[in-house]
C-alpha positions as CSV (number, residue, x, y, z in Angstrom):
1,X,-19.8,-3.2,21.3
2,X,-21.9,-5.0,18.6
3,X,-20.9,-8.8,18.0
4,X,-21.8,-8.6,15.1
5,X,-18.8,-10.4,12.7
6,X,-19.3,-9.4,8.9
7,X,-18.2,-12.1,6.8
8,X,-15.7,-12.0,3.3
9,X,-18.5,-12.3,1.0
10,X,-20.8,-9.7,2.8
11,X,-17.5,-7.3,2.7
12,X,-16.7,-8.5,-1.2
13,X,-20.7,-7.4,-2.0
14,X,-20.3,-3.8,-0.5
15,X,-17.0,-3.4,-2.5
16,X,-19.0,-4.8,-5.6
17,X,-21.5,-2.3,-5.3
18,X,-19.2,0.8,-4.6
19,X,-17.5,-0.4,-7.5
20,X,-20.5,0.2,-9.9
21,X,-21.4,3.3,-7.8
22,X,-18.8,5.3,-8.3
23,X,-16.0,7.0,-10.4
24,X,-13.0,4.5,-11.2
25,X,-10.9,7.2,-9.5
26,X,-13.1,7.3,-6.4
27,X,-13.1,3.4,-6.2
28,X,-9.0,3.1,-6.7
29,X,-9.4,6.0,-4.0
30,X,-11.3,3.7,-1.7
31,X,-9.2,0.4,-2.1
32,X,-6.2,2.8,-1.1
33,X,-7.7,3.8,2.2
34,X,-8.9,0.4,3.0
35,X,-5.0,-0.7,2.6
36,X,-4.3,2.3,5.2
37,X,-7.1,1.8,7.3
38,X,-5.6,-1.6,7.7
39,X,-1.8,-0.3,8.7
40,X,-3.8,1.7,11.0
41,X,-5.8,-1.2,12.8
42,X,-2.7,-2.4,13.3
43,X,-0.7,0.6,14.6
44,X,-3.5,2.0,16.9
45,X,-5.5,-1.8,17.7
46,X,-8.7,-0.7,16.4
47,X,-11.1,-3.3,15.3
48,X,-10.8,-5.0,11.6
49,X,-13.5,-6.5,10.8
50,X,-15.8,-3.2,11.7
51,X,-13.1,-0.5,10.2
52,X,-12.8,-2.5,7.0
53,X,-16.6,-2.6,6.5
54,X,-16.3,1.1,7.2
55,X,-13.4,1.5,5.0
56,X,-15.4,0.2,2.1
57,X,-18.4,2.2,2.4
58,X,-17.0,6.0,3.2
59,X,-17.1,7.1,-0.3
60,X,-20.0,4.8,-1.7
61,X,-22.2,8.2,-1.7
62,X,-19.0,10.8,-2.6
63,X,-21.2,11.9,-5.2
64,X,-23.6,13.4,-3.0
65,X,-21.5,16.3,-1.9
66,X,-18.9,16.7,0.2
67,X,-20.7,17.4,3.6
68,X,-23.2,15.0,2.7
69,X,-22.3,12.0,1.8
70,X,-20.9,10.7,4.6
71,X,-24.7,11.0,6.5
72,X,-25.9,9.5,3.3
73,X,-23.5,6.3,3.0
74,X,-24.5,5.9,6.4
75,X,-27.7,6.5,6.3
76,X,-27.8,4.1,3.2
77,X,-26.0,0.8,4.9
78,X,-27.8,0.7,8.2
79,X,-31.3,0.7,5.4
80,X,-29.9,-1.3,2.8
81,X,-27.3,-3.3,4.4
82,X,-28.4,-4.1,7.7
83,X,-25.5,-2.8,9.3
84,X,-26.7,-1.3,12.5
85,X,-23.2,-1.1,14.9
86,X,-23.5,2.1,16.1
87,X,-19.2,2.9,15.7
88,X,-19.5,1.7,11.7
89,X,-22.0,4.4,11.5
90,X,-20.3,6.7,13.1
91,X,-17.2,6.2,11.4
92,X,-19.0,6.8,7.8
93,X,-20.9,9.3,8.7
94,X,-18.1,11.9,10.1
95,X,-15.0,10.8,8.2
96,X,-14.5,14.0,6.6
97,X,-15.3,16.3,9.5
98,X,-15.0,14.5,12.5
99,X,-16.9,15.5,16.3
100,X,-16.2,16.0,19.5
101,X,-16.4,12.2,21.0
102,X,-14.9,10.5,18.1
103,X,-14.8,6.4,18.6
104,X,-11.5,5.2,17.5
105,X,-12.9,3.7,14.6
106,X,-13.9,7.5,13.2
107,X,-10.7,8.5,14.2
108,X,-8.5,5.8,12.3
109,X,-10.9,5.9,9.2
110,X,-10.1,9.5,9.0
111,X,-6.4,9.5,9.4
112,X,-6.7,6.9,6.8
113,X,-9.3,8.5,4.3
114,X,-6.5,11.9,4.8
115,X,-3.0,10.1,4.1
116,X,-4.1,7.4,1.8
117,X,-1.0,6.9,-0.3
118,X,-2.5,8.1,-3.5
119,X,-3.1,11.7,-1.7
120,X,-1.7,14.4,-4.3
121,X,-0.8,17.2,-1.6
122,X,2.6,17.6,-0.4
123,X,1.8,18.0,3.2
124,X,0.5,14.4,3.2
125,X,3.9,12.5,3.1
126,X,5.6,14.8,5.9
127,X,2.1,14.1,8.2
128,X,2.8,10.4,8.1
129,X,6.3,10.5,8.9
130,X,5.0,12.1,11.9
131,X,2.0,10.4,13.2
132,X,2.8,8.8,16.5
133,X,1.3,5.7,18.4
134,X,-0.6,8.1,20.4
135,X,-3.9,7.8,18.2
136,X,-5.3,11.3,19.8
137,X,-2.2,13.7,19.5
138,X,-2.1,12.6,15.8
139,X,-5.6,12.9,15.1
140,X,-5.1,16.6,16.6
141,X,-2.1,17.2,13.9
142,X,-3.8,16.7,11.4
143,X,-7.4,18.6,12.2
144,X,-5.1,21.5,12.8
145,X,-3.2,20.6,9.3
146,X,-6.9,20.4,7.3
147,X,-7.9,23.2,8.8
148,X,-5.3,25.4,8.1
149,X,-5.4,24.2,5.1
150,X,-9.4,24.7,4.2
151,X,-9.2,28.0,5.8
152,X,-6.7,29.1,3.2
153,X,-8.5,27.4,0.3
154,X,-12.4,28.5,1.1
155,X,-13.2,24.8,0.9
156,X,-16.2,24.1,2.8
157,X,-15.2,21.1,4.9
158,X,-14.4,22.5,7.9
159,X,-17.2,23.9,10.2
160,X,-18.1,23.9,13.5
161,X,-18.3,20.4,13.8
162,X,-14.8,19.9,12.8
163,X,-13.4,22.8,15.4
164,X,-15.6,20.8,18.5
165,X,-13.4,18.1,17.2
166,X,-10.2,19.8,17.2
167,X,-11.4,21.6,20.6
168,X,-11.9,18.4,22.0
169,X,-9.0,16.7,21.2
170,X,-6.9,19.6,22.9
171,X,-8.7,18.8,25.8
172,X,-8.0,15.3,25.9
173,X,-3.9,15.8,24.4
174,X,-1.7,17.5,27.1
175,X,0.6,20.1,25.7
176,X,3.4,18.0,26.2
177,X,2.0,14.8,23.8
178,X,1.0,17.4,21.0
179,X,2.7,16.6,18.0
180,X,3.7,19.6,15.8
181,X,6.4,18.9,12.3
182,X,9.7,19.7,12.6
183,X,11.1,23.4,11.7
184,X,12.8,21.6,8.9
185,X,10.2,19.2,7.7
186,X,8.1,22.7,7.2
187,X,10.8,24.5,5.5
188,X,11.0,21.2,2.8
189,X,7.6,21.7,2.2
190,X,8.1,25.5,1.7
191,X,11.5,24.6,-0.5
192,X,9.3,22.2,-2.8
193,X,6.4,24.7,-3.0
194,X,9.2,27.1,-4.5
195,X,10.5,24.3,-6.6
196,X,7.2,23.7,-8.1
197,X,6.4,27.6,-8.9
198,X,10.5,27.0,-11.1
199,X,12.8,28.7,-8.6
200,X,16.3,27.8,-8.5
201,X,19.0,26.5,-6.8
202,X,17.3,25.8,-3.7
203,X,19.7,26.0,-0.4
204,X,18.4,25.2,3.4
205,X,20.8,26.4,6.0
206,X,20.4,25.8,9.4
207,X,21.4,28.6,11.4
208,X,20.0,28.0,14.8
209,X,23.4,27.5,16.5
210,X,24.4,30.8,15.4
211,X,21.3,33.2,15.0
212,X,19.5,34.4,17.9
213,X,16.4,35.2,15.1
214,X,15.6,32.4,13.0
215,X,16.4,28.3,12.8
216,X,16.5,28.5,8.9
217,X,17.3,30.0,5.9
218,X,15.8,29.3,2.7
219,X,17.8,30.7,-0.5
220,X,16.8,30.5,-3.9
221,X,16.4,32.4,-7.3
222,X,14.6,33.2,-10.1
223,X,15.1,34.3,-13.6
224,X,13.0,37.7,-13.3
225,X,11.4,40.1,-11.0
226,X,8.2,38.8,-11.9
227,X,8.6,35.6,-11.2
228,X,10.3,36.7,-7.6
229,X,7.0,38.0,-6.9
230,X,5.3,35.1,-7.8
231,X,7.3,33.0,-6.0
232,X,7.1,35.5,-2.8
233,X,3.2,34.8,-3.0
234,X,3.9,31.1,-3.2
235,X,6.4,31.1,0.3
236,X,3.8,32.6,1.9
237,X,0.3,30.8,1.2
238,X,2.5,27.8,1.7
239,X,3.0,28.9,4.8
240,X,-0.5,29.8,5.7
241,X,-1.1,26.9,4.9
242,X,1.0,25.2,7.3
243,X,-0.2,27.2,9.9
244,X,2.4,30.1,9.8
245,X,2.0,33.5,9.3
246,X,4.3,36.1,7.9
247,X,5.9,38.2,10.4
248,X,8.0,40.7,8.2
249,X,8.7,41.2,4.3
250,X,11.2,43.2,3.2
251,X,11.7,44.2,-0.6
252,X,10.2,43.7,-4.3
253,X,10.3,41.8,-6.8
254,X,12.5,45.0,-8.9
255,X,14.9,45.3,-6.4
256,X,15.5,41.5,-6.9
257,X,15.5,40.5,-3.1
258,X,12.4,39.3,-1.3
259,X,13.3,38.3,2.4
260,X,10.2,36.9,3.9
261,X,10.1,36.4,7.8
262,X,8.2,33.3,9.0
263,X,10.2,33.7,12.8
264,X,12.2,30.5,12.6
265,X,12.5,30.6,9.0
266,X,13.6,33.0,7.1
267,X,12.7,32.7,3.1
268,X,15.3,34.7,0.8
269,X,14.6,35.1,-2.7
270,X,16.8,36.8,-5.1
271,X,18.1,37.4,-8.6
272,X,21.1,35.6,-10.2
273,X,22.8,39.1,-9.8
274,X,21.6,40.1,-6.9
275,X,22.4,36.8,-5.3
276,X,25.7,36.5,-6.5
277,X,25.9,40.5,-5.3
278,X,25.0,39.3,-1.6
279,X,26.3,35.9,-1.5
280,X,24.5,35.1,2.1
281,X,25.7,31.2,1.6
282,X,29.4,32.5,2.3
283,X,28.5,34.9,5.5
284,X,26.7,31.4,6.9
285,X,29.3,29.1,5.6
286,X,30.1,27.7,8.8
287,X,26.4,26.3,9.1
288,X,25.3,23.2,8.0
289,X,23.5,23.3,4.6
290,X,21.6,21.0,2.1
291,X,20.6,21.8,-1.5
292,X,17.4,21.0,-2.3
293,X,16.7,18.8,-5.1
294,X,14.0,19.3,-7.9
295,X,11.5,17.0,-7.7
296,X,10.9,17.7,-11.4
297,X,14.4,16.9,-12.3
């Protein structure tokens, strides 16, 4: 381990010059995952005073691209700065894609550089919530999370780099210590994605005790046909974004039901009439249920 200790005013002069380096956003982006870079020092005992120099630096090159800059910003502060610890460089220069031997340092910079609180997807929140203290088996949930989620998109941060990573990491987390989100916490983020697109009247019932089939239900409505359809397309690249695939779908937006099978939950989607027609709330009303509330509202 380098013994090297970096001192306030050597950290205060990198901020400085990422500060007149980069984008205003980029910099408030930065001083939000050195604050959770920090909380994760703490939770997983990963070194400070290295991670915060680290923390700093990540982005001082963002403009370079996204698969390059991290080589670049570290390329840049071993010449420039003098920093020659081998786990700051490490930690800079895969913090968006990650590799198979990760030092904790690279691992806690990247949880943090992902769910910094200023992060505008709505996977981000629920990920936090279920990070444990086992620094590998959340690393692993959240690789799986971006890749699902860059796989869907066509972004190109995710290569083979980033699959050694997540290969790695299911070599090292035994299937019992995996961490995967609750059925529930994925049908919220599948209610809000619906939400979002103007559905309404958003019910979750939890029919697990009494359905052999599924765990959930997901209800709502919309004002058209063509907005059903819309908001069939939006269940399911939610989904594939999460991870899920679609099983089944039955219907169209014209016959104003859309039941979309994700195995444990089920997504209805309906009509006024037709939902009022059906009234699937009173055949599960034994069930426990919760309407969703509009974030918009």
């Amino acid at each position: 381990m380098n013994s090297t200790v970096y001192t306030r005013e050597f950290k205060d002069k990198l901020l400085q010059f990422v500060k007149d380096n980069v984008k205003q956003t980029r910099y408030e982006h930065t001083l939000r995952v050195i604050a959770k870079a920090k909380e994760y020092s703490e939770r997983y005992r990963a070194d400070w005073d290295r991670l915060e120099v680290a923390a700093i630096f990540h982005d001082a090159y963002r403009h370079e691209g996204n698969l390059e800059h991290g080589p670049i910003a570290a390329d840049h502060l071993e010449k420039d700065w003098s920093v020659t610890d081998p786990e700051i460089l490490e930690a800079v220069r895969y913090h968006t894609i990650g590799h198979a031997g990760a030092s904790k340092l690279t691992m806690v910079l990247k949880l943090a550089d992902t769910l910094e609180d200023g992060r505008p997807f709505s996977e981000a929140e629920v990920l936090r919530k279920a990070l444990t203290d086992d620094l590998e088996a959340s690393m692993l949930l959240v690789m799986q999370r971006i890749k699902a989620y860059v796989m869907k998109s066509g972004d190109d941060r995710f290569n083979e780099t980033s699959q050694g990573f997540i290969d790695w990491l299911k070599e090292r987390v035994p299937q019992d210590k995996e961490i995967s989100m609750s059925i529930k916490e994925t049908a919220l983020q599948v209610a809000k994605a619906l939400d979002a697109k103007k559905a309404q009247d958003i019910v979750l019932i939890n029919i697990a005790e009494r359905s052999g089939f599924a765990d959930w239900f997901i209800i709502a409505d919309a004002a058209n046909s063509r907005l059903l359809e819309a908001l069939a397309d939006e269940a399911e690249d939610k989904m594939a974004q999460i991870g899920e695939e679609l099983h089944h779908k039955e219907g169209v937006g014209e016959s104003g039901w859309i039941l979309l099978d994700f195995g444990d939950i089920i997504v209805n989607l309906f009509t006024k009439a037709k939902r009022d027609y059906y009234n699937i709330e009173k055949i599960w009303a034994d069930c426990d249920s919760e309407q969703y509330v509009p974030e918009r509202n």
